[in-house]
C-alpha positions as CSV (number, residue, x, y, z in Angstrom):
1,X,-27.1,23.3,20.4
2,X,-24.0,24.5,18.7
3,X,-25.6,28.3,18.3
4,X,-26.3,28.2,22.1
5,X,-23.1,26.9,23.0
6,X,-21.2,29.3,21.3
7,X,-23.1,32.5,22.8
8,X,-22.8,30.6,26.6
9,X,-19.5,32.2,27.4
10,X,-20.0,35.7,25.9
11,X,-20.9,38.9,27.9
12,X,-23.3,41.5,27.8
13,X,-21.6,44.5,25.5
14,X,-22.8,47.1,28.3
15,X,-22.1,44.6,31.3
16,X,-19.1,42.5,31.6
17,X,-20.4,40.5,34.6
18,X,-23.8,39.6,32.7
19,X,-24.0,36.8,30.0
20,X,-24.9,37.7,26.6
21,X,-28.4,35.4,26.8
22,X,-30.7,37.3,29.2
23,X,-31.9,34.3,30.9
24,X,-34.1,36.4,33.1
25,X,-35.7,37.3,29.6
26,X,-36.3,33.6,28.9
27,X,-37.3,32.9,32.6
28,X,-40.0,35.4,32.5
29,X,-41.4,34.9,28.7
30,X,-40.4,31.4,27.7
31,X,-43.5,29.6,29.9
32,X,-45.9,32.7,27.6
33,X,-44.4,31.5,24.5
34,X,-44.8,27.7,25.1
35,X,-48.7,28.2,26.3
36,X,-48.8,30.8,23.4
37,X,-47.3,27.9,20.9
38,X,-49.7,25.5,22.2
39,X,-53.4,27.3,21.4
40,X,-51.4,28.4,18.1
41,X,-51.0,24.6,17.2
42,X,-54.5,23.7,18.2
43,X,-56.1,26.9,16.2
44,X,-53.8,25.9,13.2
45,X,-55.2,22.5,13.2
46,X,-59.2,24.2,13.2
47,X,-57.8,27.2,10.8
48,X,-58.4,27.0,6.7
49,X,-55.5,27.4,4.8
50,X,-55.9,30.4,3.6
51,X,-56.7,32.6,6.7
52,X,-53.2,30.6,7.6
53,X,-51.6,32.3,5.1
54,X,-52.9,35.3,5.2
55,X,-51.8,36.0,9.2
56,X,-48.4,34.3,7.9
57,X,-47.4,37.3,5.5
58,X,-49.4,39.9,7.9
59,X,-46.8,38.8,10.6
60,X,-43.9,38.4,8.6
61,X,-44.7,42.2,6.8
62,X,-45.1,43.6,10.0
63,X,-42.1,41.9,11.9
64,X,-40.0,43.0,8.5
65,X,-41.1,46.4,8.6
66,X,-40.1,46.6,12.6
67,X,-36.8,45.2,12.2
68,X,-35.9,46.8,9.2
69,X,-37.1,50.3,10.9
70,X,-35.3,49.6,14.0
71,X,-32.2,48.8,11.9
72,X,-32.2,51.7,9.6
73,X,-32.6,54.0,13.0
74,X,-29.5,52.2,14.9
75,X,-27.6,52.6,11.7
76,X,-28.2,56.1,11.1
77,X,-26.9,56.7,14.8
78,X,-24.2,54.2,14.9
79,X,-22.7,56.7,12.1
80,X,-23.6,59.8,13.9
81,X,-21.3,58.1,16.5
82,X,-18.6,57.5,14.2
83,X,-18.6,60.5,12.9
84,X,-17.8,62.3,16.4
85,X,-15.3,59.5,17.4
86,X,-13.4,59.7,14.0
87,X,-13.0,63.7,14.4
88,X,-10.5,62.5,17.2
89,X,-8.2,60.2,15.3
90,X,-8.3,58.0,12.6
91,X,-8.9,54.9,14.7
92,X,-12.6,56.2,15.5
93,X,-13.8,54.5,12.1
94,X,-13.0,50.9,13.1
95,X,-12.2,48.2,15.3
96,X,-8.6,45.6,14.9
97,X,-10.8,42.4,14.7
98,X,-8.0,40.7,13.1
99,X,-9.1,37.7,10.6
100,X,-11.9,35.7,11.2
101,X,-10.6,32.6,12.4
102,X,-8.8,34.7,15.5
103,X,-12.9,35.5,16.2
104,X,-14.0,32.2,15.8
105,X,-10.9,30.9,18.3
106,X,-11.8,33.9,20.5
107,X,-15.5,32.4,20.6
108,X,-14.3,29.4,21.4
109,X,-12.1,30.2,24.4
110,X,-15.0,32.0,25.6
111,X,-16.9,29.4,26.2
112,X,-14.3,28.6,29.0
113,X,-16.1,31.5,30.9
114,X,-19.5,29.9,31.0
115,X,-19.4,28.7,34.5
116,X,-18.5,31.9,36.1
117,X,-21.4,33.8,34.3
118,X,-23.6,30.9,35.2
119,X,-23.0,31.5,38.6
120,X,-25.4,34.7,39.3
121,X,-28.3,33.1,36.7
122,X,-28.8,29.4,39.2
123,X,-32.3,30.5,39.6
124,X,-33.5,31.8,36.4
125,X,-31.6,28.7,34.6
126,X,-33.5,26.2,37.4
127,X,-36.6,27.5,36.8
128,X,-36.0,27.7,32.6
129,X,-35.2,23.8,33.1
130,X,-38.0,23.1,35.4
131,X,-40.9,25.1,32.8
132,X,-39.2,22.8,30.0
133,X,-39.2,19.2,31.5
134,X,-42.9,19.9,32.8
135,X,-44.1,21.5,29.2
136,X,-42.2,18.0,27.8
137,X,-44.0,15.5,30.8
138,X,-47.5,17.1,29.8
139,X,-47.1,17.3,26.2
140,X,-46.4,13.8,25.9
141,X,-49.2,12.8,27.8
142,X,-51.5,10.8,25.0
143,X,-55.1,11.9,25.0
144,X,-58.1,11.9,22.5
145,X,-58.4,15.6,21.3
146,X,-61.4,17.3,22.6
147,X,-62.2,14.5,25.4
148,X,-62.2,15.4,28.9
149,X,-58.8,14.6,29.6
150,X,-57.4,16.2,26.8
151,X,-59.0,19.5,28.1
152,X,-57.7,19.0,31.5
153,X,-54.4,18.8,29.8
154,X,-54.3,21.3,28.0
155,X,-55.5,23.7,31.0
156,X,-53.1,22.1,32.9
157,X,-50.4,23.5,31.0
158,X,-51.8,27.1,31.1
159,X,-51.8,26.8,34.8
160,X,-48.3,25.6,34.7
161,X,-47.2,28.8,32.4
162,X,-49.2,30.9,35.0
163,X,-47.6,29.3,37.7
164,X,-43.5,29.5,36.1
165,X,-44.7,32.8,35.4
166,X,-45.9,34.1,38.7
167,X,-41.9,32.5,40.3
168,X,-40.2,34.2,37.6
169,X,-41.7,37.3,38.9
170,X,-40.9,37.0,42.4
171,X,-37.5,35.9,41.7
172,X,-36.9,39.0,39.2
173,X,-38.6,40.9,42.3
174,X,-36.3,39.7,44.8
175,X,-32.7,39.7,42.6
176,X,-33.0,44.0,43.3
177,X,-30.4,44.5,40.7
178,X,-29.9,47.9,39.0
179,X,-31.2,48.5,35.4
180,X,-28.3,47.8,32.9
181,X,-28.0,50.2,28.8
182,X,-29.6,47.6,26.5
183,X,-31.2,44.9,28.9
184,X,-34.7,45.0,29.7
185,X,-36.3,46.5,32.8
186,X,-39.0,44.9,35.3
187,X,-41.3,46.7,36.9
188,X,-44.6,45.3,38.5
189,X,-46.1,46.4,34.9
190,X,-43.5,45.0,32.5
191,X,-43.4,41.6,35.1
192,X,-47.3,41.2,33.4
193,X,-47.2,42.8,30.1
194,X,-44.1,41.2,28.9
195,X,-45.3,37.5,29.2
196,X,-48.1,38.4,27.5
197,X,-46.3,39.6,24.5
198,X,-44.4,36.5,24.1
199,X,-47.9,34.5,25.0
200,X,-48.6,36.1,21.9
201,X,-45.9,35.9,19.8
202,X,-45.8,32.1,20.5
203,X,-49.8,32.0,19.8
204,X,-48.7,33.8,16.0
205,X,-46.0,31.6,15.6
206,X,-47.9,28.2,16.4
207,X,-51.2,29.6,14.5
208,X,-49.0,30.0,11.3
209,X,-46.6,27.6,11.4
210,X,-43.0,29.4,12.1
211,X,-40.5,29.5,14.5
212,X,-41.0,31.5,18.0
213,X,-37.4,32.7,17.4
214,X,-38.7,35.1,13.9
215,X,-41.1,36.5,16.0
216,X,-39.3,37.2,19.7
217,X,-36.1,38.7,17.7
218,X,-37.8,41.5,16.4
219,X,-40.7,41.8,19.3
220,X,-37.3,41.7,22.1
221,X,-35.9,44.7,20.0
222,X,-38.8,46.8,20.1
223,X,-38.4,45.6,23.8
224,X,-35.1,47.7,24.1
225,X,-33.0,45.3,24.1
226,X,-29.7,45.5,22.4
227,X,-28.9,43.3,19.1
228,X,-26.1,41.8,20.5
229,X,-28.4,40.3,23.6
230,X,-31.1,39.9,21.3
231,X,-29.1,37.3,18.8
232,X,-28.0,35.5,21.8
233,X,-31.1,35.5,24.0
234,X,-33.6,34.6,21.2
235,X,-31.3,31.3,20.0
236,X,-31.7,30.3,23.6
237,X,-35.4,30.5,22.9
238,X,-35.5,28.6,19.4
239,X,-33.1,26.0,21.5
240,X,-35.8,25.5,23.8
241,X,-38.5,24.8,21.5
242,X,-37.2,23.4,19.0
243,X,-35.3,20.7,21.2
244,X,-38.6,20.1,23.3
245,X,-40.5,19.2,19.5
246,X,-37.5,17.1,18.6
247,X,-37.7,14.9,21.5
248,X,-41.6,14.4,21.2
249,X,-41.1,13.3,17.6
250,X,-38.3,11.3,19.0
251,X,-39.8,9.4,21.7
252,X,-43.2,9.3,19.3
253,X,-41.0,7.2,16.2
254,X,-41.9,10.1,14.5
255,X,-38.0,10.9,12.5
256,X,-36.3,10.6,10.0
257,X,-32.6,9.1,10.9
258,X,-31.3,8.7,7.1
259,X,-31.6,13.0,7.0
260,X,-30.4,14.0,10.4
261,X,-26.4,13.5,9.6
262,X,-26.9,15.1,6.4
263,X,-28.7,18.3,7.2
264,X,-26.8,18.2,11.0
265,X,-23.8,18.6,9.0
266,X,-24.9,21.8,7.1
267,X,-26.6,23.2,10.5
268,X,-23.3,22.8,12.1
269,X,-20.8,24.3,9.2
270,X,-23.4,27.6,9.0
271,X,-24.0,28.0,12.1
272,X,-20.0,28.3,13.0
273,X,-19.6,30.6,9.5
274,X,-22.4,32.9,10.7
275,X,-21.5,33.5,14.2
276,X,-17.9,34.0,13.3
277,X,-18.7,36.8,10.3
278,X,-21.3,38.5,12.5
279,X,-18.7,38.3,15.2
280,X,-15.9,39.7,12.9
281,X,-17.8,42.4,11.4
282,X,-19.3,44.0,14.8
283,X,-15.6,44.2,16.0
284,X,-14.5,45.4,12.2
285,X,-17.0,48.1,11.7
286,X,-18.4,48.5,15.1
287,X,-22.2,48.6,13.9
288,X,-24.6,46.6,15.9
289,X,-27.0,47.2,13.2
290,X,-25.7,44.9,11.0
291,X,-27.3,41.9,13.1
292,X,-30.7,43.5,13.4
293,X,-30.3,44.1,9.5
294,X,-29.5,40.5,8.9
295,X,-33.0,39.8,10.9
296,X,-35.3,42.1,8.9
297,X,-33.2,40.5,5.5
298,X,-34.0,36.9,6.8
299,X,-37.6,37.7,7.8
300,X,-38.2,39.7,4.1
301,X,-37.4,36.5,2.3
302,X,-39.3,34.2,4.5
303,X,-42.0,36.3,3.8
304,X,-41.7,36.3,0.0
305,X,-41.2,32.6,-0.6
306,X,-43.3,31.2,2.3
307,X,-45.9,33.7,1.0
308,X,-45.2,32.1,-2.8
309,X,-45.8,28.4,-1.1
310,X,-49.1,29.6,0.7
311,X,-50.7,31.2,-1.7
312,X,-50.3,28.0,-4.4
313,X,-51.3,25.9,-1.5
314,X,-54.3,28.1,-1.1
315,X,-55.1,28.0,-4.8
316,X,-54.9,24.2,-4.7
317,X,-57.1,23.7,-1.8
318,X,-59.4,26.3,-3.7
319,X,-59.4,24.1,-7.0
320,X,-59.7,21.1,-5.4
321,X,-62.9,21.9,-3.5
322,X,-61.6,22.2,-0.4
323,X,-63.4,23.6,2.9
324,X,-62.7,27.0,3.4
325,X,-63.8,27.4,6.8
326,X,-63.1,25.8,10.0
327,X,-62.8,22.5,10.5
328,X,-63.7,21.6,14.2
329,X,-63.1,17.7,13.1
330,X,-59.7,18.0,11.6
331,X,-58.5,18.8,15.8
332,X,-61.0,16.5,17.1
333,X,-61.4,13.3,14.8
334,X,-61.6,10.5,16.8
335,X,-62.6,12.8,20.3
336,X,-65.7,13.5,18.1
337,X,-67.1,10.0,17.4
């Protein structure tokens, strides 16, 4: 909440008049994701552990490899850049950011603006509501895995991600506006490819167990879409999810109150710090390459110590005499007797 609240009064760096989270983005992919998420979770439950771990690190490699690529490249010509603009005055090197706490109280002002920018998004932030309350009504239906009725709601919410899908389109269709440097395009091809992608990110990420947000950050980049829209646009897309799980495991008695205070309070404190340095380093150095860096760094260590976890996990299953091949009943259980 905090992360999305302190992007919700920034602009787009190549369009003052557009927010910084591409909601048309989230409009058009989000309902792919959360259908995407949804077979993930059901193939994770059928999955053995170690075919789990093995698309985990293939995922995380792959994402790591793209963002660290993509960085290296934007670095290499953020200096190029530089280089020209400094052969007209010293002042071509860097930016006056001043300290970090004038960022952080710059951020903060900002989020004055909010209302303004919201007022050209109505539509794509209706219809990111509406795909949300729906996904949370259906998901919280309770049904027998693999009975009738939990088939019918399971297609029920493909239809509805078809359905969110198909008026995301037509609105997109309809808004007419120009392309903008660093935002992604629509076209009647991108309007069916695109949700696909993110149908598939969100079938990775629900298949191995990680956050949508590791794999739309580096999938919107390849995209085209600039870091600086991409930071914003994909914590609107981990807010979505992960508030929609929190709630089911809230209205389920499924939590934990004696840890939320205690790791709320570190959640809060880092994400503040980490906006605010990010902030204060894109205005010191000018790089934009510096947050899809951070990315490919964040995704690199996930990948070594989650691939650490799997594989002892994988090993103990192996010594204990575990199945090592699907398991229809694990999913099923009680649907099956």
């Amino acid at each position: 909440i905090v992360n999305v609240l302190m992007f919700s009064g920034d602009r787009h760096p190549n369009n003052p008049e557009m927010p910084k989270i591409d909601y048309k983005v989230i409009m058009m992919m989000n309902p792919g994701l959360a259908a995407g998420v949804t077979i993930g979770v059901i193939m994770h439950r059928l999955s053995p552990q170690w075919l789990i771990v093995a698309l985990l690190w293939i995922t995380l490699i792959i994402t790591f490899d793209k963002s660290m690529r993509k960085g290296v490249q934007l670095y290499q010509k953020e200096s190029e850049q530089l280089a020209i603009a400094s052969a007209g005055g010293p002042g071509g090197m860097g930016g006056d950011a001043g300290t970090p706490w004038t960022v952080l109280r710059q951020k903060m002002g900002a989020i004055q603006q909010f209302p303004r920018l919201a007022e050209t998004q109505t539509l794509p932030m209706l219809m990111i509501c509406a795909t949300w309350f729906v996904f949370l009504a259906l998901s919280l239906v309770q049904v027998v895995p693999c009975t009738a009725p939990w088939f019918i709601n399971v297609g029920a919410m493909m239809l509805v991600a078809i359905a969110f899908t198909i008026g995301g389109a037509v609105l997109v269709q309809k808004g007419g506006a120009g392309p903008v440097e660093g935002a992604l395009s629509w076209d009647a091809e991108k309007l069916m490819i695109y949700p696909f992608y993110a149908g598939v990110a969100g079938f990775l990420g629900g298949l191995v167990g990680i956050g949508g947000g590791i794999v739309m950050g580096p999938l919107l980049l390849e995209l085209g879409m600039v870091p600086e829209a991409n930071q914003a646009t994909t914590a609107m897309f981990v807010f979505l999810s992960s508030t929609l799980a929190t709630i089911q495991f809230l209205l389920l008695g499924a939590h934990m109150p004696q840890y939320v205070l205690w790791f709320t309070s570190w959640v809060i404190a880092a994400t503040f710090l980490g906006q605010t340095l990010i902030e204060y380093l894109l205005k010191r150095y000018k790089r934009a390459s510096i947050i899809v860096l951070s990315i490919a760094i964040v995704i690199g260590l996930s990948a070594v110590l989650m691939g650490i976890i799997g594989f002892y996990e994988v090993y103990t299953d192996l010594m204990s005499g575990a199945p090592m091949g699907f398991t229809i009943h694990k999913l099923c259980g009680a649907g099956m007797r």
